[in-house]
C-alpha positions as a Markdown table, in Angstrom:
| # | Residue | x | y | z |
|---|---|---|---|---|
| 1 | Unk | 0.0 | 0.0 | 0.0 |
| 2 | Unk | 1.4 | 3.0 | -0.7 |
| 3 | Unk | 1.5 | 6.6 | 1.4 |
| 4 | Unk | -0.2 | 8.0 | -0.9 |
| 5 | Unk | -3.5 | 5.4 | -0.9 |
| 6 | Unk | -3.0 | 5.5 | 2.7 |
| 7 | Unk | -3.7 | 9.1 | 2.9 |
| 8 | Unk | -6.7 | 8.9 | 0.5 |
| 9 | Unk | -8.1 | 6.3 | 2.8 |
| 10 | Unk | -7.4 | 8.2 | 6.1 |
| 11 | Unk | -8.8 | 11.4 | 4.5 |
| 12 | Unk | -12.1 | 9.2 | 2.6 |
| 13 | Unk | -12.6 | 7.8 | 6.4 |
| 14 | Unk | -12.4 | 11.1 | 8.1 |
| 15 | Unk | -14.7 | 13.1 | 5.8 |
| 16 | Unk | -17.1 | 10.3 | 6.5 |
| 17 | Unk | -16.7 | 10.1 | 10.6 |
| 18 | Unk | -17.4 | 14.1 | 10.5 |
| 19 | Unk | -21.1 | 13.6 | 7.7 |
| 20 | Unk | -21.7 | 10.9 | 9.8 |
| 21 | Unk | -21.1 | 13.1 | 13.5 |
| 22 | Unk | -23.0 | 15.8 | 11.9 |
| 23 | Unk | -26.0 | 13.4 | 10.7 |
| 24 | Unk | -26.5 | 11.7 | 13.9 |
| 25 | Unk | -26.4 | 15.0 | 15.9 |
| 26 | Unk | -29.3 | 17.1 | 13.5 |
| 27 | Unk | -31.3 | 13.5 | 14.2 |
| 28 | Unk | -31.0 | 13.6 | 17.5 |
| 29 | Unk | -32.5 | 17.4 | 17.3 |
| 30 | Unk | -34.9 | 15.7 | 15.2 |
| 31 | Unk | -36.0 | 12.9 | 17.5 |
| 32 | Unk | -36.4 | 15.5 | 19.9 |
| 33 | Unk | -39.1 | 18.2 | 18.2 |
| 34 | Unk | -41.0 | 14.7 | 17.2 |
| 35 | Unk | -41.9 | 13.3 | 20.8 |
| 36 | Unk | -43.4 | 9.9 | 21.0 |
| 37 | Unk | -41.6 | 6.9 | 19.5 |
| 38 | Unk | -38.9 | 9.2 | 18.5 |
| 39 | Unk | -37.9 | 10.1 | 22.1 |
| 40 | Unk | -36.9 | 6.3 | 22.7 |
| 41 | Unk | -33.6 | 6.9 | 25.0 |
| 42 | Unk | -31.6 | 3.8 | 23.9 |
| 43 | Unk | -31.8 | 4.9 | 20.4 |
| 44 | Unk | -30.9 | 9.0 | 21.4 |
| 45 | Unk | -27.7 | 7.4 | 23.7 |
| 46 | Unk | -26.8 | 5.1 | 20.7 |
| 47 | Unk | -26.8 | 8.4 | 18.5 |
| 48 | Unk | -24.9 | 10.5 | 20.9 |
| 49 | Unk | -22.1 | 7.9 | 21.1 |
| 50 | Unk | -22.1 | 7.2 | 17.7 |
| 51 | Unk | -21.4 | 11.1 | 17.1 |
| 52 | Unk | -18.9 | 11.1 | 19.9 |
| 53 | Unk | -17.3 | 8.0 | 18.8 |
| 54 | Unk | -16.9 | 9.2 | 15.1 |
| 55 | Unk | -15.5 | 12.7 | 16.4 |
| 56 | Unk | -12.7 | 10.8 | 18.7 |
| 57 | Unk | -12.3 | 8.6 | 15.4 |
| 58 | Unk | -11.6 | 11.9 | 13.3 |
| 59 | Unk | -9.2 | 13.2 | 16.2 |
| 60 | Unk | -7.1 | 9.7 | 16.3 |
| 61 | Unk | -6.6 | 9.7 | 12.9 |
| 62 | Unk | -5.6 | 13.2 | 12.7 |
| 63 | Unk | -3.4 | 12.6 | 15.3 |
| 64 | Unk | -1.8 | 9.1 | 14.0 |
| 65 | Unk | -2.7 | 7.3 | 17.5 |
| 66 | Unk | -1.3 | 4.2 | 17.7 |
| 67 | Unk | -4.8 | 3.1 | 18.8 |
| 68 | Unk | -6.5 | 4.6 | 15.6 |
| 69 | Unk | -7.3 | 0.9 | 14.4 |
| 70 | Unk | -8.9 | -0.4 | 17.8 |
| 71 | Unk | -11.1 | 2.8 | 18.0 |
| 72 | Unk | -12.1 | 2.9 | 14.1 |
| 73 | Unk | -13.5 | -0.6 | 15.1 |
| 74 | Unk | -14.9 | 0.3 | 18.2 |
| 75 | Unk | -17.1 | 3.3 | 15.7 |
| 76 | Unk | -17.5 | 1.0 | 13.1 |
| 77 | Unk | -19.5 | -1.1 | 15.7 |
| 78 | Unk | -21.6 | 1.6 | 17.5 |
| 79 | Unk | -22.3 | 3.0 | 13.8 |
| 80 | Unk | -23.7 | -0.3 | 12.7 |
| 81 | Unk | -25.8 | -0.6 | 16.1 |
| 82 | Unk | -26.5 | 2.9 | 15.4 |
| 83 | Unk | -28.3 | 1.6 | 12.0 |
| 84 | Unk | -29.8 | -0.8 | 13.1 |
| 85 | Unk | -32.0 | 1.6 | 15.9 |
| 86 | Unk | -32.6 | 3.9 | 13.2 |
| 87 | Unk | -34.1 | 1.6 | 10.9 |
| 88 | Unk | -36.6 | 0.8 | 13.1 |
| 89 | Unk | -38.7 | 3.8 | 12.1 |
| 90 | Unk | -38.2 | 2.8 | 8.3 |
| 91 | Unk | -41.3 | 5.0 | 7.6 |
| 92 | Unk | -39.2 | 8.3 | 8.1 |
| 93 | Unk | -36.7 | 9.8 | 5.5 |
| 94 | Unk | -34.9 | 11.5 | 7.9 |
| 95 | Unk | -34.4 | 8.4 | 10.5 |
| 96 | Unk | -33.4 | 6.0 | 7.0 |
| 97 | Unk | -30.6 | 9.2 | 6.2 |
| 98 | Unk | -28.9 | 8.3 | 9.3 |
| 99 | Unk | -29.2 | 5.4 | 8.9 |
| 100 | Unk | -27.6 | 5.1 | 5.6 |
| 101 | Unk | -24.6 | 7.2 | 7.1 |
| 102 | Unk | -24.1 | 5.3 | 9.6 |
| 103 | Unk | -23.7 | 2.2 | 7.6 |
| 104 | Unk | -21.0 | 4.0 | 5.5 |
| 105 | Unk | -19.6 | 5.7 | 8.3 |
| 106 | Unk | -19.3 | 1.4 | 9.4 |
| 107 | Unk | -17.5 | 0.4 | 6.4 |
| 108 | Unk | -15.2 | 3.0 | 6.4 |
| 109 | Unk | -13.7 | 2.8 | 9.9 |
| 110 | Unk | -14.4 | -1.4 | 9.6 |
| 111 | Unk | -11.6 | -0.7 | 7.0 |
| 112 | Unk | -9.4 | 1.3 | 8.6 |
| 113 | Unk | -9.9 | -0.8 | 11.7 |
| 114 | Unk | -8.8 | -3.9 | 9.5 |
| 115 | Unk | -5.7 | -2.1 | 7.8 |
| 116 | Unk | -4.8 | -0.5 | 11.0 |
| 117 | Unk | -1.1 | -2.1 | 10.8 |
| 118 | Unk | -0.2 | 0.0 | 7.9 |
| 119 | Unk | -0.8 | 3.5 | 9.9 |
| 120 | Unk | 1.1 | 3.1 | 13.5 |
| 121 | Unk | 2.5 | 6.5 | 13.8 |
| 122 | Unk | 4.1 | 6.6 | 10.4 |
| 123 | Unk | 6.9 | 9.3 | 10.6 |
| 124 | Unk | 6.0 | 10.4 | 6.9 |
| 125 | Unk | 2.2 | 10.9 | 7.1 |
| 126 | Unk | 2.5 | 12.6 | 11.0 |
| 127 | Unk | 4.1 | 15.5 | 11.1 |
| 128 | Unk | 4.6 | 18.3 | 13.5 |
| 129 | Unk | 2.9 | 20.3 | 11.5 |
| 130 | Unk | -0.1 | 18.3 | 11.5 |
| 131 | Unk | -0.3 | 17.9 | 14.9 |
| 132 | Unk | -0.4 | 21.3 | 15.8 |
| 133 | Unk | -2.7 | 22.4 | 13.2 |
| 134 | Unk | -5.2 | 19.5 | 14.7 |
C-alpha cells in the first residue's frame, strides 16, 4: 500500500466520521421536536455515542494514534448498532438518512480498523505540522 493510498483512505474515512457526527447529531435534534416513538432513550444514547465516537475517530486519525485501528473498530461497531435503531422507524426519511450514514460511516472505519497495521505512527504521514494544526 502506498503513502499516498493510505492518505486517500485516512482522509475518505475522516470526511465520512465528520457527515456521519454531523448526521447523527441534527437526528438527535430531530428525534427531539417529534416526541413519541422518536424520544426512545436507547436509540438518542446510541446516536450520541455514535457522534462522539466518530469525532474521537476523526481526532485519532488526525493525530496518527497508535490506537486509531482499535477505536475505528470500536465506531464501526456503534455506527452499525447505530443503523440498526434507526431503521426501526423505516417510515421516516430523515431516520433511514442516518441510517444510511451510519452504515458508510461502518464500512469506512471497519476498513481502517482492518488495515490498521499500515498507519502506526508513520513518521511520513504525521508530522509536526499536522499535529499542531489538529
Amino acid at each position: 500500500m502506498t503513502t499516498e493510498s493510505i492518505l486517500t483512505e485516512m482522509e475518505a474515512c475522516k470526511q465520512i466520521c465528520i457527515e456521519c457526527q454531523t448526521t447523527c447529531i441534527d437526528t438527535l435534534k430531530y428525534c427531539k421536536t417529534q416526541g413519541g416513538k422518536y424520544m426512545d432513550m436507547t436509540m438518542m444514547s446510541m446516536m450520541r455515542d455514535c457522534a462522539e465516537m466518530c469525532m474521537m475517530c476523526v481526532n485519532m486519525i488526525n493525530d496518527g494514534s497508535e490506537f486509531m485501528g482499535n477505536t475505528c473498530s470500536l465506531c464501526a461497531q456503534i455506527c452499525d448498532r447505530t443503523a440498526i435503531a434507526c431503521e426501526q422507524m423505516s417510515n421516516d426519511a430523515t431516520m433511514m438518512l442516518c441510517a444510511a450514514i451510519c452504515r458508510k460511516c461502518a464500512e469506512f472505519c471497519n476498513k481502517m480498523g482492518l488495515n490498521s497495521a499500515c498507519y502506526f505512527r508513520r513518521s511520513s504521514l504525521v508530522t509536526e505540522d499536522a499535529l499542531l494544526s489538529s
